[in-house]
N, C-alpha and C positions, 0 to 999 in steps of 0.2 A: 747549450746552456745560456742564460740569460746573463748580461754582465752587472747586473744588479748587484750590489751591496749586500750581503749579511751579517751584522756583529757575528753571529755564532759560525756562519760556515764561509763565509764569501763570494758566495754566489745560489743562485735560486735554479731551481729546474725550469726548462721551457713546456712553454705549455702542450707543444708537438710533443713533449717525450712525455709528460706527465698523462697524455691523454694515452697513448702508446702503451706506455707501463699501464693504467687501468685495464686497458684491454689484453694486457699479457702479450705482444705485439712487439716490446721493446727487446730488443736483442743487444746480446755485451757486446764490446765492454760497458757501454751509455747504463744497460740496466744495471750493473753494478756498483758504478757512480750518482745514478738515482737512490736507489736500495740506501746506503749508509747516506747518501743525501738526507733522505727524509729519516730516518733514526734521531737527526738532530735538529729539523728544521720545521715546524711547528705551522710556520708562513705555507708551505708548498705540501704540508697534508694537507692543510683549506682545501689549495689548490685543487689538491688530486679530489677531494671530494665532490668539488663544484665540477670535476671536468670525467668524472668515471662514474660508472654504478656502482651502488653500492657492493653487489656481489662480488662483481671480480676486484675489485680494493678487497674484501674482505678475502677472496683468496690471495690475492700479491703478500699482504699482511702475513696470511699464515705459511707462506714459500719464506718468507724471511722470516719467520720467528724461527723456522724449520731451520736454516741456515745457520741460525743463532746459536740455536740448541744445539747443532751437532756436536757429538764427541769429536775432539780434535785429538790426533796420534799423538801418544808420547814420546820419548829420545827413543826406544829401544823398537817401536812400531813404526817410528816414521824411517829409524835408517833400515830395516827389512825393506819397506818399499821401496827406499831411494837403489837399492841392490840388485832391486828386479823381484821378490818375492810379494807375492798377490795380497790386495788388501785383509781378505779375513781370513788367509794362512797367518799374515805380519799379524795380526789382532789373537789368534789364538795364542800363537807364540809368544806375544807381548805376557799375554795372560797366564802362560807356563809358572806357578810358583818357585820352582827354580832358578829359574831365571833370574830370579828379583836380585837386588844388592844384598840382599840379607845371605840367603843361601848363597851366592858366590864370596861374600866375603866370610861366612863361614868355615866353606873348602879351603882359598889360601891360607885360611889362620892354621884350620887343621894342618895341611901339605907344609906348612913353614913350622909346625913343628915336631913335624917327623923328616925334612930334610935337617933339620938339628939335632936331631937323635943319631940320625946318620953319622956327623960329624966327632957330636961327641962317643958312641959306642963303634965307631970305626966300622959299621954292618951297613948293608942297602935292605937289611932284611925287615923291618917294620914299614920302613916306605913300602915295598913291594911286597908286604901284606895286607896292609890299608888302602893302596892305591885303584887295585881291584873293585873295592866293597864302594867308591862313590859315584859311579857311573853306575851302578846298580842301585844303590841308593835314590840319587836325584830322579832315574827314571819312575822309580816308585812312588817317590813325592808329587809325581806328576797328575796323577792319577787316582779315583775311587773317591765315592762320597765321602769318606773320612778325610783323608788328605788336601784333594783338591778343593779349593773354595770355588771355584767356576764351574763344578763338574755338573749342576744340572743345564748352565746354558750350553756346554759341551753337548749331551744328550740329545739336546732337542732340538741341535745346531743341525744344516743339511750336510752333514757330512757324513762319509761312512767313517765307521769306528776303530776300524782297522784303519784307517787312512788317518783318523787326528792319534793314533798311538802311533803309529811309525813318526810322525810328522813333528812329536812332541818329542821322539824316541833322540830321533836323529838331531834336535836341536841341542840336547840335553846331552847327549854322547858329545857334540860336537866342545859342548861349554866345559863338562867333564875334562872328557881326552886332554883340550886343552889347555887347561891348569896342571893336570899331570903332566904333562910334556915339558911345562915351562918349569916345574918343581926336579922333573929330570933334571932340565938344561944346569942347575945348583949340583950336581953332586957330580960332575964329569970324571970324575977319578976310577968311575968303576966301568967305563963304557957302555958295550952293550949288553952289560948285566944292570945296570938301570931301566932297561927298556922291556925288564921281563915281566913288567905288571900291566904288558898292555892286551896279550891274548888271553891271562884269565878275567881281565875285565871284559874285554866280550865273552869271552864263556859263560861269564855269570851273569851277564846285563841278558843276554840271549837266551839262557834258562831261564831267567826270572820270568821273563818275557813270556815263554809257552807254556810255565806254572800256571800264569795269571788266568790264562781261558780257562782252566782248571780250577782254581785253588784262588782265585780273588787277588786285587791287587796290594793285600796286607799278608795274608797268611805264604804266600810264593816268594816273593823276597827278604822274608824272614827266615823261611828257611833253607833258602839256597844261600843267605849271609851265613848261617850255623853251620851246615854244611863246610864252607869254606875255611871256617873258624876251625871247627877239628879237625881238618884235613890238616893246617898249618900246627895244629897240638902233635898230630900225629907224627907228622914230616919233622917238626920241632926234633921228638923224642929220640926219633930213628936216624936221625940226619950226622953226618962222619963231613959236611961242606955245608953250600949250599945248599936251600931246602929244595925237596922233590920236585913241588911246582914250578919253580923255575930252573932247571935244570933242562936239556935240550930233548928227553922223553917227555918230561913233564909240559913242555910248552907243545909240542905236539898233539901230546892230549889235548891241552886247553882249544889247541886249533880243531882238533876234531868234535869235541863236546860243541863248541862254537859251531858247526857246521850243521849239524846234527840238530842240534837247538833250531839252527832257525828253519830248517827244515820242516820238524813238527812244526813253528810259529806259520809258518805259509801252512800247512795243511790246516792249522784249528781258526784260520782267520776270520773265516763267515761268525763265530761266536761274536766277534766285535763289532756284528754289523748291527744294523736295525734292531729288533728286539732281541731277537739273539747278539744281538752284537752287542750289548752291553749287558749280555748278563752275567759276566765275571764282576760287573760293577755294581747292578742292582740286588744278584744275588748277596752277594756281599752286604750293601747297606741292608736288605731284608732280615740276615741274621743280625745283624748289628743292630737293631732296633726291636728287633722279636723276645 
């Protein structure tokens, strides 16, 4: 670099690197200091005119507009990558509608005031009937041209479909589970009967799941939410304790439905791929617009 004077920048590029960068030739860090050099310096575009052709100035030019342009990660994309998770895993994730601040401050409003209910009606029994239904919830928020607002760059993204629905599954179970865990950690008086709304939340998040290659990703956790709802009218009505589902048969089952679920979801996964693979989604939108 030249020790020339600039009001605007303080110093000029040399004409070695100016000729350099013309030809694409200049390597960092100098080209990078070039680069935002000339963004401000008016005097050493001349230069690079008088000292390059025009062609490759006018590619240099558009390697840095390119630059300019890029989307930069936001908070929630850039700490995925800093964790070790891969650029456009962190970017689909970032883009997960769940994910957002809306939907997680949602859930703690909801979770804070059913661990109050707790309090006041002296039961664990509303917490661990609601607590189930939003890991199965959020999953389904994730997904289908109704819901999702990114679901056609999802689509046409290279990835398999079975692979962004686990991918989105497991980030969404993990945001879930752990809001309920921390809405447990508020009601410790009842032990590990707080803890009993974590196997029918995979039961039901895992249903939903191998509904969806069937039955779309609206009409499957609708009704594996009803399902659940009368199970607990049921259990309600008959119940002499504890309701059935959480009782130590009851969680058993949930463990077995869970198992079983993801069973079928590994056998119907080819649906999720390529054109079969979204056609729980596209089927879906077809009726919905038909």
């Amino acid at each position: 670099m030249r020790d020339e004077k600039h009001e605007g920048t303080g110093w000029h590029a040399d004409t070695d690197d100016l000729r350099a960068y013309a030809h694409g030739e200049l390597q960092a860090p100098r080209l990078w200091s070039v680069d935002t050099h000339l963004v401000a310096c008016a005097t050493c575009r001349d230069a690079l005119a008088e000292v390059g052709d025009p062609l490759a100035m006018h590619i240099g030019w558009e390697r840095l507009d390119a630059e300019l342009d890029a989307p930069r990660p936001g908070a929630v994309e850039g700490l995925l990558m800093r964790i070790g998770v891969a650029d456009h895993t962190a970017r689909l994730l970032a883009a997960t509608p769940v994910l957002r601040t809306s939907w997680l401050g949602a859930v703690l409003l909801v979770l804070a005031m059913t661990v109050a209910s707790v309090y006041t009606s002296d039961s664990p029994a509303l917490f661990l009937a609601l607590a189930p239904l939003l890991p199965l919830a959020g999953v389904a928020l994730s997904y289908g041209p109704a819901l999702d607002p990114t679901h056609e760059l999802a689509v046409v993204a290279p990835l398999h479909g079975f692979r962004l629905l686990m991918t989105r599954t497991v980030a969404v179970l993990v945001a879930s589970l752990g809001l309920n865990g921390l809405a447990t950690l508020a009601i410790p008086g009842y032990g590990l009967r707080a803890l009993a709304w974590l196997l029918p939340a995979l039961a039901l998040t895992a249903t939903g799941l191998a509904l969806t290659a069937r039955l779309g990703p609206v009409l499957a956790p609708a009704l594996v939410s009803g399902g659940w709802v009368a199970l607990l009218v049921v259990a309600k009505a008959t119940a002499n304790g504890m309701l059935a589902p959480f009782t130590g048969l009851g969680q058993g089952a949930a463990a077995a439905i869970a198992v079983i679920a993801a069973v079928v979801l590994h056998r119907v996964r080819d649906r999720f791929d390529a054109s079969p693979a979204h056609a729980p989604f596209t089927d879906f939108a077809h009726r919905s617009t038909s």
